[in-house]
DRENTORVEX-890761 format. One record per atom (N, C-alpha, C): residue in three letters; x, y, z. Coordinates in steps of 0.001 Angstrom, whole numbers, plus 500000, padded with zeros to 6 digits. Example, Ala and Ser with C-alpha at 12.3 -4.5 7.8 and 13.67 -1.06 7.14 Angstrom:
# residues 2
ALA513190494310507800 ALA512300495500507800 ALA513200496700507800 SER512850497750507080 SER513670498940507140 SER512900500030507870 
***
This chain:
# residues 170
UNK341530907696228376 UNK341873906769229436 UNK342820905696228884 UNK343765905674229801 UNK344508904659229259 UNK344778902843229140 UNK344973902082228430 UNK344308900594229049 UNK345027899901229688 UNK344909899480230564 UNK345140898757232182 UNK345316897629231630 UNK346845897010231728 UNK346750895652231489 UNK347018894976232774 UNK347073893272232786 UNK347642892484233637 UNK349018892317233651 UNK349740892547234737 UNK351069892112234761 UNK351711890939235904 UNK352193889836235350 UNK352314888765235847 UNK353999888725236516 UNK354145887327236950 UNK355581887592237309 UNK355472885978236480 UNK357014885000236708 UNK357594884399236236 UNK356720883006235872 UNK355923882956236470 UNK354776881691237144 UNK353558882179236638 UNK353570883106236390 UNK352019883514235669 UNK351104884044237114 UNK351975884280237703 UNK350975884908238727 UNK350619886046238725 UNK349211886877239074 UNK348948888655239126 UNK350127889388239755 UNK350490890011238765 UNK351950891000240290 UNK351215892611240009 UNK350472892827239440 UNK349969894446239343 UNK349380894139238173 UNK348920895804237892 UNK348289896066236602 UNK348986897754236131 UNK349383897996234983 UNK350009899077234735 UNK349176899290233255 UNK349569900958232485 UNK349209901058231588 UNK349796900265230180 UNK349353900162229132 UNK349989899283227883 UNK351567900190228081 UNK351416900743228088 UNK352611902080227729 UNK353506901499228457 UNK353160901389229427 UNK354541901638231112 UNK354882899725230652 UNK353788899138230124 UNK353966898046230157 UNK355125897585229200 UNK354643898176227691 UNK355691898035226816 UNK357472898670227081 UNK357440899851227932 UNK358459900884228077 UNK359189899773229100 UNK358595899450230059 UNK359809898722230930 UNK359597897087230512 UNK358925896506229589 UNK358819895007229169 UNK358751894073229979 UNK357428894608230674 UNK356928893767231787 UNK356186892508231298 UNK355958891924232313 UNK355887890206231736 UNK354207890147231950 UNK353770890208231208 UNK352488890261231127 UNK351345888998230240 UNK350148889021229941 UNK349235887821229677 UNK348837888161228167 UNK348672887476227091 UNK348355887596225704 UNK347624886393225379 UNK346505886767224482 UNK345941885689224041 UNK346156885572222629 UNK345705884086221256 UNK346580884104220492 UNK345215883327220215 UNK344639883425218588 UNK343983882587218054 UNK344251882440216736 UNK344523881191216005 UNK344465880933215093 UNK343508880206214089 UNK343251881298213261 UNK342000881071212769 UNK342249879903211040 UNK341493878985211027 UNK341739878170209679 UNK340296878051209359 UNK340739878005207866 UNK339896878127206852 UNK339429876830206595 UNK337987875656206299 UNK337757874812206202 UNK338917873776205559 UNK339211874467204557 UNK340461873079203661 UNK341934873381204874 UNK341725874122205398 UNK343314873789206620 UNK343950874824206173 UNK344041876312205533 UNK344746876957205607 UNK344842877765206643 UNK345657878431206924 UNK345393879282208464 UNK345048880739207479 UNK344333881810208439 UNK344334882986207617 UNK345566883672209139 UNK346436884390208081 UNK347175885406208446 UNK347252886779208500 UNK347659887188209471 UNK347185888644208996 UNK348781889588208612 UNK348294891179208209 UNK349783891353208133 UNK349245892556209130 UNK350139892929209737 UNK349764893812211159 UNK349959895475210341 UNK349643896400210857 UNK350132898052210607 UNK351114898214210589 UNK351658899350209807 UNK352643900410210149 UNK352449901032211966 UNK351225901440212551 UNK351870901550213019 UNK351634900855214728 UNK351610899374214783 UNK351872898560216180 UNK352859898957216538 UNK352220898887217972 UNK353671899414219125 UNK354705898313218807 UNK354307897014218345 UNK355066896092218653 UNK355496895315216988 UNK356448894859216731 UNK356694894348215223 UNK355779894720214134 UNK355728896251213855 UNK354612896973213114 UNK355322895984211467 UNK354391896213210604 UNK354121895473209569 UNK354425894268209335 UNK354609893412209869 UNK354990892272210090 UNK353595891429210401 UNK354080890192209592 UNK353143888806209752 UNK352260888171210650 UNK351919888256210867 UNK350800887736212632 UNK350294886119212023 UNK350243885033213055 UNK349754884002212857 UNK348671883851213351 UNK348725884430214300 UNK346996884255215039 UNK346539885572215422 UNK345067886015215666 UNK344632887015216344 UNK344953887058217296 UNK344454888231217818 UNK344880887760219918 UNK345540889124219899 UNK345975889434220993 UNK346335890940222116 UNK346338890477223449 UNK346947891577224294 UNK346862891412225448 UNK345662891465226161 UNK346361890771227182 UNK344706890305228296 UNK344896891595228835 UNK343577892627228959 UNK343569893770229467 UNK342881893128231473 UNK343134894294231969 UNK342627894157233342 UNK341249893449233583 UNK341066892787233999 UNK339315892046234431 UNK339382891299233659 UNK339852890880232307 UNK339674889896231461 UNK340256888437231660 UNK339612887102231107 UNK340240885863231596 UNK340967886007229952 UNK341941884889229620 UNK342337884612228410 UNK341379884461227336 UNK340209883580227927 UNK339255883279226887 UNK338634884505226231 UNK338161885106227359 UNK337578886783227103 UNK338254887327225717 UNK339482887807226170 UNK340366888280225537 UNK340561887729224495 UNK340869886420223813 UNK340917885813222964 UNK339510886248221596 UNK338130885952222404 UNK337085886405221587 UNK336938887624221077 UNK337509888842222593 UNK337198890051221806 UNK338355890693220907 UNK339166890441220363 UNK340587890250219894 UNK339851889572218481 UNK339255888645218167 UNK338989887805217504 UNK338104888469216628 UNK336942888774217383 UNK335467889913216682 UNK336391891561216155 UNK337279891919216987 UNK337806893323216694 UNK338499893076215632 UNK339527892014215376 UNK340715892301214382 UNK340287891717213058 UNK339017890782212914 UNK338926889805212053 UNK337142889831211780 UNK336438890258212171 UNK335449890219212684 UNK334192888862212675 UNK334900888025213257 UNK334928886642213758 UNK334057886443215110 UNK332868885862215252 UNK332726885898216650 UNK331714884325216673 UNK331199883763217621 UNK330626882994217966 UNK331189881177217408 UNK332355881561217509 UNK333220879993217339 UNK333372879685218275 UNK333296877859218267 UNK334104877186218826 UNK335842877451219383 UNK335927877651220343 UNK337610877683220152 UNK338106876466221032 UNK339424876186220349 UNK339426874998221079 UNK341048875209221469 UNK341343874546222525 UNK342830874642223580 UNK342864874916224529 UNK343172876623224611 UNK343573876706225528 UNK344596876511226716 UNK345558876202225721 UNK347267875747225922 UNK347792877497226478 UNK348725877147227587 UNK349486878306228327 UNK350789878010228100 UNK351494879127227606 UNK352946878839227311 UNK353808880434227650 UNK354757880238227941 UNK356238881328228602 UNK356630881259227042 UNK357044882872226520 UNK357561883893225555 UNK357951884607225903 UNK360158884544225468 UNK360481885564226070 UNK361343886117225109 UNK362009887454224034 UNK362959887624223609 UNK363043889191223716 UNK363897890067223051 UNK364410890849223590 UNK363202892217223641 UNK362004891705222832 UNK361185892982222684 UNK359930892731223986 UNK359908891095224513 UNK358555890876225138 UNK358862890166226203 UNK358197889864227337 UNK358099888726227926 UNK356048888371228529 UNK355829887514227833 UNK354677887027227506 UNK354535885850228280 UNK353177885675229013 UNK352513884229229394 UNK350994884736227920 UNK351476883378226988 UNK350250883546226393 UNK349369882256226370 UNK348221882147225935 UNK347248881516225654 UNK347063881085224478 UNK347231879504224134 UNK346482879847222140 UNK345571878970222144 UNK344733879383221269 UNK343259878664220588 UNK343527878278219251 UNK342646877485218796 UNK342226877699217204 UNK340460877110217232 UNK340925878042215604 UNK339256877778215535 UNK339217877448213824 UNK337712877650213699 UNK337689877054212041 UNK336761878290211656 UNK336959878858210712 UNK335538880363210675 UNK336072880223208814 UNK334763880228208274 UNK334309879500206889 UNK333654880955206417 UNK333116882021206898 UNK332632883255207091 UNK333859884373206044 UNK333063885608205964 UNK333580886716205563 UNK334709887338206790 UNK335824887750206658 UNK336623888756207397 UNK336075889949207072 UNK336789890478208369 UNK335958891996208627 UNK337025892352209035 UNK338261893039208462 UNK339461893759209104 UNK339370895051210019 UNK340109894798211240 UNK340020896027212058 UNK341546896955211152 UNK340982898183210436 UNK341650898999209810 UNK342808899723210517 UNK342726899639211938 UNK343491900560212574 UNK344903899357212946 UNK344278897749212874 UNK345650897024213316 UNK345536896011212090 UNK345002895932211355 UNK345293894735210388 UNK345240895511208846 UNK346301895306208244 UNK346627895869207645 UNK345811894874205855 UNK346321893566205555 UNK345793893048204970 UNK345667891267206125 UNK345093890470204876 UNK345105888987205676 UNK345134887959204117 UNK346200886913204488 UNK346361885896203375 UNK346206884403203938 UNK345808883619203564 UNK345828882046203888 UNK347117881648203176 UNK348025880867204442 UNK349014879999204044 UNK348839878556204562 UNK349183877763203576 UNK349055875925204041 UNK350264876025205102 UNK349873874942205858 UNK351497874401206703 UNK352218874731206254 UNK352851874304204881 UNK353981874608204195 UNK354263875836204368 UNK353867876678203979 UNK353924877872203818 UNK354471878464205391 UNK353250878092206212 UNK353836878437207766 UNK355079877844208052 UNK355832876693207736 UNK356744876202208348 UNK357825877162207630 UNK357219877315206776 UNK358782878154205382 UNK358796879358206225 UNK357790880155206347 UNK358208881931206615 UNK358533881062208128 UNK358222880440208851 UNK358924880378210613 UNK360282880108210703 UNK360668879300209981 UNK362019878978209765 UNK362941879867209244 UNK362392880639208265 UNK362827881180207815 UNK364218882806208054 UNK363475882945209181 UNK364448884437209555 UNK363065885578209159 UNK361902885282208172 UNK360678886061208146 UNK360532887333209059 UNK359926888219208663 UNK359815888976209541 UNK357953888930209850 UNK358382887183210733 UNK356765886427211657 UNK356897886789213163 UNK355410887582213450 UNK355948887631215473 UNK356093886398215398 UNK357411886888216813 UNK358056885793217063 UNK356809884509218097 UNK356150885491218649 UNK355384884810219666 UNK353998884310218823 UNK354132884402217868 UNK352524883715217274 UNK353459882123216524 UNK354755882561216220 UNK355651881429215679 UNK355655880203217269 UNK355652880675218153 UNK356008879769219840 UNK354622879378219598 UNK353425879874219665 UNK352071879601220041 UNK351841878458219030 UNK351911878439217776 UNK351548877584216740 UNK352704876312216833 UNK354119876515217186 UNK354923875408217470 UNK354335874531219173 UNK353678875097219954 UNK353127874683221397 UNK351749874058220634 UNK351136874562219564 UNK350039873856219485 UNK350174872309218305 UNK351135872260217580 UNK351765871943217114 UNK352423870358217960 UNK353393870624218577 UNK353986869693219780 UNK352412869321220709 UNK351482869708221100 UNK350966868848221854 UNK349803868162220994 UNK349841868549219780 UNK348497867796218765 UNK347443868419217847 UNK347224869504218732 UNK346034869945217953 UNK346269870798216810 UNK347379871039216633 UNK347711871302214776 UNK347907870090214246 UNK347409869432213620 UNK347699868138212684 UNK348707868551212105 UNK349785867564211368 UNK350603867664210294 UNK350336867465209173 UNK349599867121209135 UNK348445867146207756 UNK348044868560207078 UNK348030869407208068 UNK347332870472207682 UNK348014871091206227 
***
């Protein structure tokens, strides 16, 4: 069976639901959730994604998160995204900031959280390939950089960033 996502229009409103497939093939504008997970002293943990994601396969990820499948709210999605890729569950998350992502591979309404998880990782083998903690520094260097960082976990952490709840401290 194939998975049914949400597909939105410009405003974030429901306009249908199609398969991931049809979704990715015609780059329909659809809902993603985004969590960024930090480590007590403020590092974020990163992950490095598969060979083989439909979408920027081996490449850097800043936060957990996937698309909001059909029936799911952001939050939903956010947790089970969170327990699957990282195996992370029963945090605090805190935000819940909505932000427009658009470039030539996506067009995204996403969601971001963060949280603090002091715990063991539990990698989902089939999408996370390894996971490293970088300080701010580090995040600001590979974003700036030209990195090969999704672009949309780079928007989510600059939106959380601009309204506060990333300290600059970190």
């Amino acid at each position: 069976m194939s998975e049914m996502v949400i597909i939105v229009d410009r405003e974030n409103r429901v306009a249908g639901r199609e398969t991931r497939a049809v979704m990715r093939a015609g780059r329909l504008p659809h809902r993603a959730s985004f969590v960024f997970v930090f480590r007590t002293d403020g590092r974020l943990v990163v992950q490095r994604r598969t060979e083989s994601k439909d979408i920027w396969p081996g490449w850097y990820d800043l936060a957990a998160g996937g698309v909001v499948m059909d029936g799911e709210s952001y939050e939903e999605s956010a947790r089970r995204e969170l327990e699957e890729e990282l195996g992370v569950r029963g945090v605090d998350l805190r935000g819940g900031v909505e932000f427009w992502f658009e470039n030539e591979a996506v067009q995204v309404w996403g969601c971001a959280y963060l949280c603090e998880w002091a715990g063991e990782l539990r990698l989902q083998e089939e999408e996370v390939a390894a996971v490293e903690e970088w300080s701010e520094a580090a995040v600001e260097r590979a974003a700036g950089s030209g990195a090969r960082v999704t672009p949309d976990s780079v928007a989510a952490y600059a939106r959380l960033r601009e309204i506060g709840l990333i300290s600059p401290r970190r």
